[in-house]
Every structure is written in C-alpha cells, then in structure tokens.
C-alpha positions as CSV (number, residue, x, y, z in Angstrom):
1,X,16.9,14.5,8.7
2,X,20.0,14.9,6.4
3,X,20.4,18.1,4.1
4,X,19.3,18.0,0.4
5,X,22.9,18.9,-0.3
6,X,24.5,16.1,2.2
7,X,22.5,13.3,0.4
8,X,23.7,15.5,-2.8
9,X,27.2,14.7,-1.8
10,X,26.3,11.0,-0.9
11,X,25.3,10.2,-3.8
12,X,27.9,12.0,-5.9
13,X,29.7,9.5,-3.5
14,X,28.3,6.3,-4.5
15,X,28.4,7.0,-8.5
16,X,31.9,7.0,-7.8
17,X,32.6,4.7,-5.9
18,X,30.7,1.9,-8.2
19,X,32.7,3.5,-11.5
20,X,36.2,2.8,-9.5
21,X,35.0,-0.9,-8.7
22,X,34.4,-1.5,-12.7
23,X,37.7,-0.2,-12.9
24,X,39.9,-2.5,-15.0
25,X,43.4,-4.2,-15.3
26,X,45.4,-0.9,-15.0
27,X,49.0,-0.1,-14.9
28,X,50.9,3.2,-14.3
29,X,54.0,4.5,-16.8
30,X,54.7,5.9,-20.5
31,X,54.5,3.9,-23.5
32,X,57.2,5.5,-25.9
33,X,58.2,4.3,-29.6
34,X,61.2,3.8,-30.8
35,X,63.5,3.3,-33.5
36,X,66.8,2.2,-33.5
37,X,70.3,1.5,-35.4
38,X,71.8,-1.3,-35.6
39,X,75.3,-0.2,-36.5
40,X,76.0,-2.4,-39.6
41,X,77.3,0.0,-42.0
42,X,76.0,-1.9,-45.0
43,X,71.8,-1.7,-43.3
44,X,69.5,0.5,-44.4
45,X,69.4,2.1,-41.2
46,X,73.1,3.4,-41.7
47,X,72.3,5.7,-44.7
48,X,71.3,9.6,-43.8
49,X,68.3,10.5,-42.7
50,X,66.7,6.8,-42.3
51,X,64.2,6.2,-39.7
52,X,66.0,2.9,-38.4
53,X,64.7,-0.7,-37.3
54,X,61.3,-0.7,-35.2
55,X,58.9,0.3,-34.1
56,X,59.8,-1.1,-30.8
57,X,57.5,-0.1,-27.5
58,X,59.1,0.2,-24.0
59,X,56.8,1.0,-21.1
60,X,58.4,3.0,-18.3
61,X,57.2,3.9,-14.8
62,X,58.6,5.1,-11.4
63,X,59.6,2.1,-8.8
64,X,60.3,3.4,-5.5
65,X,62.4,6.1,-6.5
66,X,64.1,4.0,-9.9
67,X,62.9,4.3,-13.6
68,X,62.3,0.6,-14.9
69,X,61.4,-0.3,-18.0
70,X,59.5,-3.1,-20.1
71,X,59.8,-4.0,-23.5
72,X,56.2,-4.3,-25.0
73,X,55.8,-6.5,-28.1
74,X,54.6,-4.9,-31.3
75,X,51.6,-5.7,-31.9
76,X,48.3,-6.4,-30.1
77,X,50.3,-5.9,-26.7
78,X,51.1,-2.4,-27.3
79,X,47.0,-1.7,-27.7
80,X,46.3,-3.8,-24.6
81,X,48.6,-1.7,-22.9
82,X,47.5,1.5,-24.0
83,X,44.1,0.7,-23.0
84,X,45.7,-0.1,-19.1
85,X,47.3,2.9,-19.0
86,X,44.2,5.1,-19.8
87,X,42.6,2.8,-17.1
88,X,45.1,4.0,-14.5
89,X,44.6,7.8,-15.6
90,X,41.1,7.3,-15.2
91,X,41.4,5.3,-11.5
92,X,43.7,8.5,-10.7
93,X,40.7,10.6,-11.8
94,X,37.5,8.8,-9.6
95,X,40.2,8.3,-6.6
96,X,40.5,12.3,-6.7
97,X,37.1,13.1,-7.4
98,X,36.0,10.9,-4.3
99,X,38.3,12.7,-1.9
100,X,36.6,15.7,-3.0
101,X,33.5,14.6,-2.5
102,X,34.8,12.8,0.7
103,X,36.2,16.2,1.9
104,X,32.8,18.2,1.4
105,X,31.0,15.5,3.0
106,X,33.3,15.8,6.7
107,X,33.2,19.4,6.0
108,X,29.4,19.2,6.1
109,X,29.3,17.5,9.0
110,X,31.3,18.7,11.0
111,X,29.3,22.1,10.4
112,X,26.2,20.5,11.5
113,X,27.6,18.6,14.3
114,X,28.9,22.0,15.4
115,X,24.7,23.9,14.9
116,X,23.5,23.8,18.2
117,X,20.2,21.5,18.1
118,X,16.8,23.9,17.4
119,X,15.0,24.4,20.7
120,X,17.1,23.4,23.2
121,X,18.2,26.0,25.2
122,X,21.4,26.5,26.9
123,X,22.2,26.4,30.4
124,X,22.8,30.0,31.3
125,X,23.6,30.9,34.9
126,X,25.7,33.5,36.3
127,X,28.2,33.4,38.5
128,X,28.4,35.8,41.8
129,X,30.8,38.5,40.9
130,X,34.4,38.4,43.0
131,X,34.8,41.5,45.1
C-alpha cells in the first residue's frame, strides 16, 4: 500500500500535469518598445528632447545560439503577444514544478524499493572459518 506522502506527491503530480495541458499558444522572447528618428531635419522628431515616431513593438528571442527579432504591429497584436509570452513563463513554471515533484517521487521510491520487506527474514548462514 502506497505512502500517504507518495499518493501526496502523485497527486501534486496530476494537478500539474492537467494545468500544463490547458496551457495555451505560447512563445518565448522580450517584447520591447520603441521609438525612433527618422532623420528629416524639418520632423518633429529632429527637435531636442522629442520622444520620436512609434511606438513600434519588436519581439526578440534566442534561436540556436542567434538573437532574431519580429516586428509586432501596434495594436491588438502587441496584447496577444504579451498574453503568449506570460503563457510561456507560466509553461516554464509547471514544467519545473513537475520535475520537482517528479524528483521526490523517484526519490521516494527508490527509498522504499531499497526497505527490506517486513517479516521476511534474511538468509543468514555462516561460513567455516579459513585456517
């Protein structure tokens, strides 16, 4: 019969499993706003101290090693994309918590695999000593 604190750990294990598959669309990276300057001397960008043309929104994110980067439309886009990339943080969350739990789990077992089962008794004989 399994431990109260193995079927603990079990079910600590479902929970999390079922909130990683209502996990939705996700995507990794930064989402950064900008502003920039045109260069026209005669914009109002080019006077002192002005913020410049935007906002524009560029999502970036590590590719095998490289930094790429997407231009995100103002707008509704940018919000849809926030909301994927608080998805991802929170699919990086569960994934972690389960190897926790995971961990504890073969941990756990492993201890009881190692407990020598209650009432059976070990085969002790001795051996003639060497003289």
């Amino acid at each position: 019969m399994p431990q109260p604190e193995l079927e603990a750990l079990n079910q600590q294990r479902d929970q999390l499993k079922t909130q990683l598959a209502a996990i939705g669309d996700m995507r990794p990276g930064s989402l950064v706003q900008r502003f920039r300057k045109c260069g026209k001397p005669s914009c109002r960008c080019a006077k002192k101290g002005a913020q410049g043309h935007g906002p524009s929104y560029s999502l970036t994110h590590a590719v095998r090693g490289k930094t790429v980067t997407h231009v995100i439309p103002a707008g509704a886009a940018v919000g849809r994309t926030r909301q994927q990339i608080d998805e991802y943080h929170r699919f990086r969350q569960l994934a972690q918590q389960l190897i926790a739990v995971s961990e504890k789990i073969c941990d756990l077992q492993l201890r009881q695999a190692a407990e020598p089962e209650q009432g059976v008794k070990k085969n002790r004989t001795r051996r003639a000593a060497r003289r």
